[in-house]
C-alpha positions as CSV (number, residue, x, y, z in Angstrom):
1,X,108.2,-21.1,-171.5
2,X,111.4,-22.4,-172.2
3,X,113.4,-19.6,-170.9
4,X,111.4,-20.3,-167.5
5,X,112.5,-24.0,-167.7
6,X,116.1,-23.1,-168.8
7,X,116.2,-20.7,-165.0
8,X,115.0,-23.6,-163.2
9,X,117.2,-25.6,-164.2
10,X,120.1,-23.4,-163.4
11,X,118.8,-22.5,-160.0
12,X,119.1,-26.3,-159.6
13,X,122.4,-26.9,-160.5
14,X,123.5,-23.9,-158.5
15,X,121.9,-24.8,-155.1
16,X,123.6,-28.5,-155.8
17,X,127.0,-27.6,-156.3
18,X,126.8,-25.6,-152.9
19,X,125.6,-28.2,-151.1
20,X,128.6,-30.5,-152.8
21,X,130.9,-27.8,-151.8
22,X,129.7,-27.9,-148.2
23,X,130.2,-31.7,-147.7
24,X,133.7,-30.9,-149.2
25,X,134.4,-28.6,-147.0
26,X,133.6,-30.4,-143.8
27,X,135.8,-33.1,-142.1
28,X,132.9,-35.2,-140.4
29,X,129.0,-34.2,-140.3
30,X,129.1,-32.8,-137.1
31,X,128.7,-29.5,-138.6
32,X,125.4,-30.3,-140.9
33,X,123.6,-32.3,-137.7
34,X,124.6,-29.7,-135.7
35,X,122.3,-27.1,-138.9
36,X,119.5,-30.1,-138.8
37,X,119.6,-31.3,-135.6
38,X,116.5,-30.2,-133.1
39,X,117.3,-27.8,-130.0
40,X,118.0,-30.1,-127.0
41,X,115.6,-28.8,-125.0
42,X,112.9,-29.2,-127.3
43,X,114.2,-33.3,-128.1
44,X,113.9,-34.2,-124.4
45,X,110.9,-32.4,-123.6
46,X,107.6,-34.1,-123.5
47,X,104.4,-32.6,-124.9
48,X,102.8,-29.9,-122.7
49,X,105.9,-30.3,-120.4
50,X,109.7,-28.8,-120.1
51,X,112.3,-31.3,-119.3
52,X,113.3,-29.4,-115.6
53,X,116.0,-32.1,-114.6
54,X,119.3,-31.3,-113.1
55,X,122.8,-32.2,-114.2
56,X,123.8,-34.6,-111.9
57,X,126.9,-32.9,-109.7
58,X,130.3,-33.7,-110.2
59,X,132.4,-35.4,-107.2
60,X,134.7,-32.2,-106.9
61,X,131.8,-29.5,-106.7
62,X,130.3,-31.8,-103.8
63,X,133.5,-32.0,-101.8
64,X,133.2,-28.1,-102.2
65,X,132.7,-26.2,-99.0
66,X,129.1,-25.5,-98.4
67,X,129.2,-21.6,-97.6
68,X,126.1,-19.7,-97.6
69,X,124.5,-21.8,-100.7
70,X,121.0,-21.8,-100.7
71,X,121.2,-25.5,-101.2
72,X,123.9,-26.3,-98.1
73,X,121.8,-29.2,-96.8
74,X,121.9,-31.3,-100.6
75,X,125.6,-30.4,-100.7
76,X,126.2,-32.0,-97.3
77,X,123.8,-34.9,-97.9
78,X,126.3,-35.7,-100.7
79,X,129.4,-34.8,-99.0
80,X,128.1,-37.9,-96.9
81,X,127.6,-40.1,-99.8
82,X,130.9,-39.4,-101.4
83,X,132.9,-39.9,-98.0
84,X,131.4,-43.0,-97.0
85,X,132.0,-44.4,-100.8
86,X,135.3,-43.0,-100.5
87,X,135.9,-45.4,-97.0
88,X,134.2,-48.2,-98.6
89,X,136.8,-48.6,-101.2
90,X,139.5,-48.2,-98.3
91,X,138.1,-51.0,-96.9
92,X,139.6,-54.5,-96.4
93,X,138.6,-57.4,-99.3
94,X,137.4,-59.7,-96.3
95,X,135.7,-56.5,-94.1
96,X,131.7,-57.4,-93.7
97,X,129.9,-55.6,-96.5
98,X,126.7,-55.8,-93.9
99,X,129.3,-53.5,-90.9
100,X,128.4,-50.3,-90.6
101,X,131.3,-48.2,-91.0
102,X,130.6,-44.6,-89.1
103,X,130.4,-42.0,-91.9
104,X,131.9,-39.3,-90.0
105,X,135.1,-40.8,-89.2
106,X,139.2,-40.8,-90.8
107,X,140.4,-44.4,-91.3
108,X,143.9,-44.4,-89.5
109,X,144.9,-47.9,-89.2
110,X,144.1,-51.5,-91.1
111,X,145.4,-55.1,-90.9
112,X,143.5,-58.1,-92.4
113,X,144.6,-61.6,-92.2
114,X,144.0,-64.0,-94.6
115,X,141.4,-65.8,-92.2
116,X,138.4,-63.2,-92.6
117,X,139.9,-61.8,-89.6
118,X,140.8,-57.8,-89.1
119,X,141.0,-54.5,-87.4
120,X,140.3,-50.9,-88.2
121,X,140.9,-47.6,-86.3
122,X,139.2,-44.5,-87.1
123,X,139.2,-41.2,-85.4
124,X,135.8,-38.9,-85.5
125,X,135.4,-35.2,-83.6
126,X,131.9,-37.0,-82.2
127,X,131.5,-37.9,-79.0
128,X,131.5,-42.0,-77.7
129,X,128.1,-41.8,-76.8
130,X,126.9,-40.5,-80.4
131,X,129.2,-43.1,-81.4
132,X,127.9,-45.5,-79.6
133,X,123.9,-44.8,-80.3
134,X,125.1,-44.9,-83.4
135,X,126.3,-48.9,-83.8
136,X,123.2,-49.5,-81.4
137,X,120.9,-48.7,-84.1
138,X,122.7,-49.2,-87.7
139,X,124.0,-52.7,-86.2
140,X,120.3,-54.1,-85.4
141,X,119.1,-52.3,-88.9
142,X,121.7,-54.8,-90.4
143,X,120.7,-58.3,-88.7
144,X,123.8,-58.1,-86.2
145,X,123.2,-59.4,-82.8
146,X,124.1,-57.1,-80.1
147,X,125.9,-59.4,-77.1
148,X,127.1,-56.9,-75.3
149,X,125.9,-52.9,-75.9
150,X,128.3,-50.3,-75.2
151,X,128.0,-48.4,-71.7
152,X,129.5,-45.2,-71.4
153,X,131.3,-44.5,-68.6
154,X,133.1,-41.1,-68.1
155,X,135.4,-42.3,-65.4
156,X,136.5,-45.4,-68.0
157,X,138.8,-44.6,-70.7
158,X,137.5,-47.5,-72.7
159,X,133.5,-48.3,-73.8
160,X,133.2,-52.1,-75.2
161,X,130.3,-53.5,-77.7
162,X,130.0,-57.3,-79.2
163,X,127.9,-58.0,-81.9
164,X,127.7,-61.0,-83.8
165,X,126.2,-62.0,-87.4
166,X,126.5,-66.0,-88.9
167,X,129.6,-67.2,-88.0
168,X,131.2,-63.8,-87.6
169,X,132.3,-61.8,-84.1
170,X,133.0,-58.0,-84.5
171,X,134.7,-56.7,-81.0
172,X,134.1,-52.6,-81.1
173,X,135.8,-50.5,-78.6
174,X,135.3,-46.6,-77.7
175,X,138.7,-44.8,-76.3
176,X,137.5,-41.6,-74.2
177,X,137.9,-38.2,-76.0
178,X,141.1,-37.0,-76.2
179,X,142.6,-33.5,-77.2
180,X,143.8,-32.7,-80.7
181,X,147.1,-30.5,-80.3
182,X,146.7,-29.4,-84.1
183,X,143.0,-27.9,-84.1
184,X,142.2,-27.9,-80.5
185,X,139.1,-30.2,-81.2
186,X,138.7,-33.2,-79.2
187,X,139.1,-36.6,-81.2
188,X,137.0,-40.4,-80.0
189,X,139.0,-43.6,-81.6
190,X,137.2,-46.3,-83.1
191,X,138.7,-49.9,-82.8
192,X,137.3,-52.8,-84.6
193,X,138.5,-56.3,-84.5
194,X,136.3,-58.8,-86.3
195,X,136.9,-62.7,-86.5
196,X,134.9,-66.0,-86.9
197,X,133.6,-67.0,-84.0
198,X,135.6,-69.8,-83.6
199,X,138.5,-68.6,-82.9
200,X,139.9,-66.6,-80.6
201,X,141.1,-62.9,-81.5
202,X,144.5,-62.5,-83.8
203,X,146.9,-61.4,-81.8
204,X,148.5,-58.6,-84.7
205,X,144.6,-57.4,-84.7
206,X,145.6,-55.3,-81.4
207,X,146.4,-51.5,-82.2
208,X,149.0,-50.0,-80.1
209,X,146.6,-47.1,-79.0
210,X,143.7,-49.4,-77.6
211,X,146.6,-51.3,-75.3
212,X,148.0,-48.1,-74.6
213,X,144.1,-46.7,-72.9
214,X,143.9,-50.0,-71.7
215,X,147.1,-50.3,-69.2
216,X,147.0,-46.8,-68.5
217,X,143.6,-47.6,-67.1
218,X,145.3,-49.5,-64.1
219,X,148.1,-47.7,-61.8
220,X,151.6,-48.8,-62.7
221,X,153.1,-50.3,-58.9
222,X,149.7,-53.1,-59.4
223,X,147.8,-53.4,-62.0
224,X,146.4,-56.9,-61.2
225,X,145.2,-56.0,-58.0
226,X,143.6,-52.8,-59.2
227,X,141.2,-54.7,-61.8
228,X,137.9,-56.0,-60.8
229,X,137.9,-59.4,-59.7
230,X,135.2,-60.4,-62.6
231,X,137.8,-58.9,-65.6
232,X,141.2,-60.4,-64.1
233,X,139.0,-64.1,-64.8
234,X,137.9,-63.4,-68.2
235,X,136.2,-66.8,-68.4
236,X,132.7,-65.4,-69.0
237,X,133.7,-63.8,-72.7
238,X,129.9,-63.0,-72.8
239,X,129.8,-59.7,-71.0
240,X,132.6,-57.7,-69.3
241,X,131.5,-56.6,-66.3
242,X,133.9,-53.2,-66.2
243,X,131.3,-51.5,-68.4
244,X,129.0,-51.2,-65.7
245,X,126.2,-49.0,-67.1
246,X,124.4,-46.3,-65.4
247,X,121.3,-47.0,-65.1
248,X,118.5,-44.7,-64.8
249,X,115.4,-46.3,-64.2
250,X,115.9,-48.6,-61.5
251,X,113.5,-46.1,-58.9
252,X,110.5,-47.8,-61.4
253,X,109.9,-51.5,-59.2
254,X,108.5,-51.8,-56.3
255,X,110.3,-50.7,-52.5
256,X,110.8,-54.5,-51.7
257,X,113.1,-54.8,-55.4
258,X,114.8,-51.6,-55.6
259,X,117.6,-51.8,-52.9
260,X,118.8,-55.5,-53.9
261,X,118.2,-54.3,-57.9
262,X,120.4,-51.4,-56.9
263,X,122.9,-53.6,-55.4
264,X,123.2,-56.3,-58.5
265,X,123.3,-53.2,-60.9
266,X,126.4,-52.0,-59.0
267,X,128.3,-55.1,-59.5
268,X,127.9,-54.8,-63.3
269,X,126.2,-58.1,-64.0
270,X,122.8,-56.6,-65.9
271,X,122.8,-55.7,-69.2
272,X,121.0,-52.9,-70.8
273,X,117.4,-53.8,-72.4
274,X,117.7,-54.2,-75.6
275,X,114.0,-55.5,-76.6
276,X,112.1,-53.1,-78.9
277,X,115.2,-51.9,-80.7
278,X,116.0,-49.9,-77.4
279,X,119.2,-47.6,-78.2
280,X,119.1,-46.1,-74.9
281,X,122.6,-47.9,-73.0
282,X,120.9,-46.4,-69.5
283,X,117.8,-47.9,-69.7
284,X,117.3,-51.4,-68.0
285,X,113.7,-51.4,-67.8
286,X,112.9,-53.5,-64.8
287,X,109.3,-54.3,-65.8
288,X,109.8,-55.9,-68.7
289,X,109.7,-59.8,-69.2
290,X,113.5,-61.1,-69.1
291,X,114.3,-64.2,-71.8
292,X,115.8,-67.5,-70.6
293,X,119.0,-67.0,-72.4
294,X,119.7,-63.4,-70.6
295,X,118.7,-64.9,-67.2
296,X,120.9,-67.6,-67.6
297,X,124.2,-65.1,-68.6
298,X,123.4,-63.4,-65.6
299,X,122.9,-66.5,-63.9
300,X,126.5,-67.7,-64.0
301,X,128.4,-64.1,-64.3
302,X,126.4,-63.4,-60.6
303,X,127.8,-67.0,-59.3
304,X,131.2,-66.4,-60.4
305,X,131.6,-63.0,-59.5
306,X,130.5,-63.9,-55.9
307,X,132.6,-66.8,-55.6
308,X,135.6,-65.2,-57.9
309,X,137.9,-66.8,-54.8
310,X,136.7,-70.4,-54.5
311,X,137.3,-72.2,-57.6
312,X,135.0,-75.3,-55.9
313,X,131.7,-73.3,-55.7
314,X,132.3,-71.9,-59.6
315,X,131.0,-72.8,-62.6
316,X,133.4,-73.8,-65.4
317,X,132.5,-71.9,-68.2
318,X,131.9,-74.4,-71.4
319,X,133.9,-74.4,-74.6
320,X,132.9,-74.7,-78.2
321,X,134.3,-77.7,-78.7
322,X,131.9,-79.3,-76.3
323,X,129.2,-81.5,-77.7
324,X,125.6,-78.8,-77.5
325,X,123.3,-79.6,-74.9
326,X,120.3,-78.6,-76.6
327,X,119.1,-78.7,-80.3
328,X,118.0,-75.1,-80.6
329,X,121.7,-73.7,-78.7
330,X,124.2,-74.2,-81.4
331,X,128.1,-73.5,-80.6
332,X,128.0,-69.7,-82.2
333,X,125.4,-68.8,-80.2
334,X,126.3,-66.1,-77.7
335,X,124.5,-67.6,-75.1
336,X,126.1,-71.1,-75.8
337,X,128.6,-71.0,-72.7
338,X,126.4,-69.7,-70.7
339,X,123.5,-72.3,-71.5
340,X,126.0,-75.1,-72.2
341,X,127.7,-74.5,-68.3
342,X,124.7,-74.6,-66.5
343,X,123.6,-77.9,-68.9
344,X,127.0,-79.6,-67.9
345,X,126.7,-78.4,-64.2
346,X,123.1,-80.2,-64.4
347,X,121.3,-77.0,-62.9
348,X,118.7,-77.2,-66.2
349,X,116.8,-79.9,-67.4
350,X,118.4,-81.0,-70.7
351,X,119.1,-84.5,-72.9
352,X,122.7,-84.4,-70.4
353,X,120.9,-85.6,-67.0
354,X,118.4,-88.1,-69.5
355,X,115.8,-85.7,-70.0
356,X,114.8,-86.5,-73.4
357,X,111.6,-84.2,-73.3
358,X,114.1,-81.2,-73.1
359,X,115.8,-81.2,-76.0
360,X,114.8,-77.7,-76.7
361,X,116.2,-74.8,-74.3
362,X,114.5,-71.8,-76.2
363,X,116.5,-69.1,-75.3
364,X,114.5,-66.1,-76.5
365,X,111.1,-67.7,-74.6
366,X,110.5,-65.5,-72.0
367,X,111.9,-67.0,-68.4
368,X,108.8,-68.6,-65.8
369,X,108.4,-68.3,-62.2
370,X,109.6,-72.6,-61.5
371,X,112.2,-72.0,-64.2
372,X,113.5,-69.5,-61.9
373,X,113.8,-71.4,-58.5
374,X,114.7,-75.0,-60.7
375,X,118.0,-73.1,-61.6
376,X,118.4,-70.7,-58.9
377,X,117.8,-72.9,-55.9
378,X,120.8,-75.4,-57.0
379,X,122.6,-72.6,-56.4
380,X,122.1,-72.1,-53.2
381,X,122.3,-75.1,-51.5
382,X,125.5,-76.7,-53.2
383,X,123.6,-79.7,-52.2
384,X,121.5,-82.7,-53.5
385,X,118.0,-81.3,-53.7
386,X,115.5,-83.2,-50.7
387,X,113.2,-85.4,-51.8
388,X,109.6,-83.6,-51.8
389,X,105.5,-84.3,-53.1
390,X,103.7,-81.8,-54.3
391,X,101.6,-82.5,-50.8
392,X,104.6,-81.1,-49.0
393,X,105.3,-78.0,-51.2
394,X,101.1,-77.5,-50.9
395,X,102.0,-77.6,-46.7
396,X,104.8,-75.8,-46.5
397,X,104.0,-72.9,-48.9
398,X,100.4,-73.2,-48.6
399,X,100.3,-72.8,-52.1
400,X,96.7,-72.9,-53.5
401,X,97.7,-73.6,-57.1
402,X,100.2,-76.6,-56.5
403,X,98.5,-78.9,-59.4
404,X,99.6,-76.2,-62.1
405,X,103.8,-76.8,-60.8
406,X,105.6,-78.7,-63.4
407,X,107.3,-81.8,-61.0
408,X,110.7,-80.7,-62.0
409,X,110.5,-77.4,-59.9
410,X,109.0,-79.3,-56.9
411,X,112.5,-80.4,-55.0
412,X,113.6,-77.1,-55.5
413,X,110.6,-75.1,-54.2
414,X,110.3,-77.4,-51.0
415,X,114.0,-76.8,-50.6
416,X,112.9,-72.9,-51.1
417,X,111.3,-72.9,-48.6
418,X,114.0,-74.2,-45.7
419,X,115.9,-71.2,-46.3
420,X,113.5,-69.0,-44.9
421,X,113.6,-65.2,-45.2
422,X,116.3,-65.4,-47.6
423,X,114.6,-67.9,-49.8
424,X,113.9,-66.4,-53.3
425,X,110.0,-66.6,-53.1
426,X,109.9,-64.5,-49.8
427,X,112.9,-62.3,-51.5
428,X,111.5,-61.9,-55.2
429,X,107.4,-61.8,-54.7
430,X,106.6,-61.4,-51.2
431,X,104.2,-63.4,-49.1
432,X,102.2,-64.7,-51.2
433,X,99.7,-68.1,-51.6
434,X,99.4,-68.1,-55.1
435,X,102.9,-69.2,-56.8
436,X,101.8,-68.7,-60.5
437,X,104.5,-70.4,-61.9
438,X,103.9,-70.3,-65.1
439,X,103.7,-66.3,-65.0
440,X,106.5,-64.7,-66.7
441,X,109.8,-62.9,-64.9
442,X,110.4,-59.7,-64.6
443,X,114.1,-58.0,-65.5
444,X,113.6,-56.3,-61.5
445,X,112.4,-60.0,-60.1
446,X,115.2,-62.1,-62.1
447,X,118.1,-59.6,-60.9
448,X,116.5,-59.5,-57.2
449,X,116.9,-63.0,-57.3
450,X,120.8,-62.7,-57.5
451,X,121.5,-60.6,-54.5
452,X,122.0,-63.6,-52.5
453,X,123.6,-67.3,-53.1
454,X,123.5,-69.2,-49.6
455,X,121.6,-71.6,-47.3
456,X,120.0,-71.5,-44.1
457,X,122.6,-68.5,-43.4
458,X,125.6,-69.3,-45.1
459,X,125.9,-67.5,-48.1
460,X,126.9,-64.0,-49.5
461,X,125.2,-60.6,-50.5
462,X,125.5,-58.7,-53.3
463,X,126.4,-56.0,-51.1
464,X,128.7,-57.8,-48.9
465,X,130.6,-58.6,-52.6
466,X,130.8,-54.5,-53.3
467,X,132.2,-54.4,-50.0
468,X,135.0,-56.8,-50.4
469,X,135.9,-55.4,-53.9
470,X,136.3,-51.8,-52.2
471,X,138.4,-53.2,-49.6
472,X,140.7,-55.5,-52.2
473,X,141.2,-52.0,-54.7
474,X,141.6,-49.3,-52.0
């Protein structure tokens, strides 16, 4: 029994003095976790379950081409990712975090100015119209306001697109395709130019390859006479009328609208519909209900494209300095100078001719029959509006729902109705005894009612505008 005892006791102190030898023999205890330590797999893994998650890939395997991998379209997906992370840090300190910025695209130029105010050039192999349908989508995604969509034009070097978002303007320009001498690919620049609203657009924030497009747009002996009339008076910043889109849905009215809606459309002064997060540039839809904020931007670029050559029949186009008009039309607005011009001119009602029951203009409210001739009419006559009773607009129109007309439209309906066959009711809707004038404007209606500024005979055509251009360039 005691011999037993005395080998256990020697088995002990032999196992001990190999474990003290071990822990001598070791620098750290990585080695003795690394003996005691579960398998990995088996540490992660949850009952009933193998852990089956990937190792996360590394930057430099997704930059890697993507071959014949079976998993080409999760490579690419990243390659994405990394390169627009890659741009982002490129970026300016003061560039809009909420921009867009085209993910596949080469940043080749930057300034910034200590004023929130910038530009950036980048190059892409895509075409200006996936460009462009691009910003149209991603820009409304982010809460930017789209003044002014881009419309592609293959016989324009340059596309233009202004979008707006608080207090900030972002001017985007498209320069047409042009060949790459290295890889025979074609290349589309990018241009953007961003700025607070209230001021006007830094001068250094110009690249050298946009002025370039931009003068070689124009012959060389005249380049001033060779512009459209609207762009050599770039009063109306709201919309340049030298991206005149192509529209392809202006066969959808009625035969009465579609010759003068073809006429306006070829003058440049509609805009693309943008309602219902449209992103197609060619589609104008004529039947849909036009706001009073577009009508009233088409209202003034129509007046002053016609009369372009007679400063006394022109509206002055309103600055931001100028005290607003209407409560709900602040100076960042984009459809301030528009809205504030025709205010100051005293074609709309507003708090400026005393009116204090419109102190609200409601820009995005869709645009009324009598809202229609009350501004339109003005316009035609260049004349103090006749005295008239709803009794003589009931005679003269025959009208049989004269008691629903809001008394500020009735001076301008009777005074309608002395122009005859050119007078917008008989232009716009036809013979008709019902004037609904409360019923909503169409897009077709509200641009039919721009073919023609005159009275009793003395006025001008959209056409007869075309005309005169065509003569002035040829």
């Amino acid at each position: 029994m005691l011999l037993k005892h005395h080998n256990h006791s020697a088995i002990k102190a032999v196992i001990l003095t190999s474990l003290l030898s071990l822990l001598a023999s070791c620098s750290n205890s990585a080695a003795i976790e690394s003996l005691v330590s579960a398998d990995p797999l088996l540490k992660e893994a949850k009952i009933g379950q193998i852990n089956t998650t990937k190792p996360q890939r590394s930057q430099d395997s997704a930059n890697k081409a993507v071959g014949n991998d079976a998993n080409g379209s999760d490579i690419a997906s990243e390659q994405k990712i990394v390169a627009q992370e890659t741009q982002a840090d490129d970026l300016p300190f003061n560039f809009p975090d909420s921009f867009p910025v085209y993910p596949q695209a080469e940043l080749q130029e930057m300034k910034s100015e200590a004023d929130n105010s910038g530009m950036l050039v980048w190059n892409t192999t895509d075409t200006r119209k996936a460009v462009a349908d691009y910003y149209q989508t991603e820009l409304l995604a982010n809460d930017w306001k789209i003044i002014q969509p881009f419309m592609i034009n293959p016989q324009q070097k340059i596309a233009r697109a202004i979008a707006i978002k608080d207090d900030l303007r972002a001017e985007l320009t498209l320069l047409q395709s042009t060949a790459d001498s290295e890889s025979d690919s074609t290349k589309t620049q990018l241009e953007v130019i961003y700025h607070p609203q209230s001021q006007d657009i830094p001068k250094s924030a110009i690249s050298q390859a946009s002025n370039a497009a931009e003068n070689s747009e124009q012959p060389k002996n005249n380049q001033a006479k060779a512009q459209p009339k609207a762009t050599q008076q770039n009063d109306n910043n709201y919309f340049d009328s030298s991206n005149a889109a192509d529209f392809t849905d202006l066969n959808e009215v009625s035969e009465q609208l579609q010759q003068p809606l073809e006429s306006v459309a070829a003058l440049g002064i509609l805009t693309p519909y943008t309602g219902e997060a449209n992103v197609e540039l060619s589609k104008f839809a004529p039947n849909e209900i036009i706001t009073r904020g577009e009508y009233a931007r088409w209202l003034i670029t129509a007046n002053n494209r016609y009369y372009s050559d007679n400063p006394g029949k022109k509206i002055y186009v309103a600055t931001k300095t100028n005290q607003p008009a209407f409560q709900d039309v602040k100076a960042n607005d984009p459809d301030f100078a528009a809205i504030q011009s025709l205010a100051e001119a005293g074609l709309i009602p507003s708090r400026l001719t005393e009116d204090n029951t419109n102190l609200l203009f409601r820009p995005d409210a869709p645009l009324i029959r009598e809202d229609l001739v009350t501004w339109k009419v003005p316009l035609d006559t260049r004349q103090s509006l006749p005295k008239a009773s709803i009794e003589a607009v009931e005679e003269s129109w025959g009208f049989q729902d004269v008691e629903n007309i809001d008394s500020s439209a009735v001076r301008a309906l009777y005074a309608d109705f002395q122009n005859g066959d050119r007078s917008n009711i008989r232009r716009i809707f036809g013979y008709t005894t019902l004037f609904q004038p409360k019923k909503p404007v169409t897009r077709a209606e509200a641009a039919a009612s721009l073919w023609y500024f005159g009275f009793q005979g003395d006025g001008i055509t959209a056409r007869e505008v075309l005309e005169s251009e065509t003569a002035s360039n040829s």
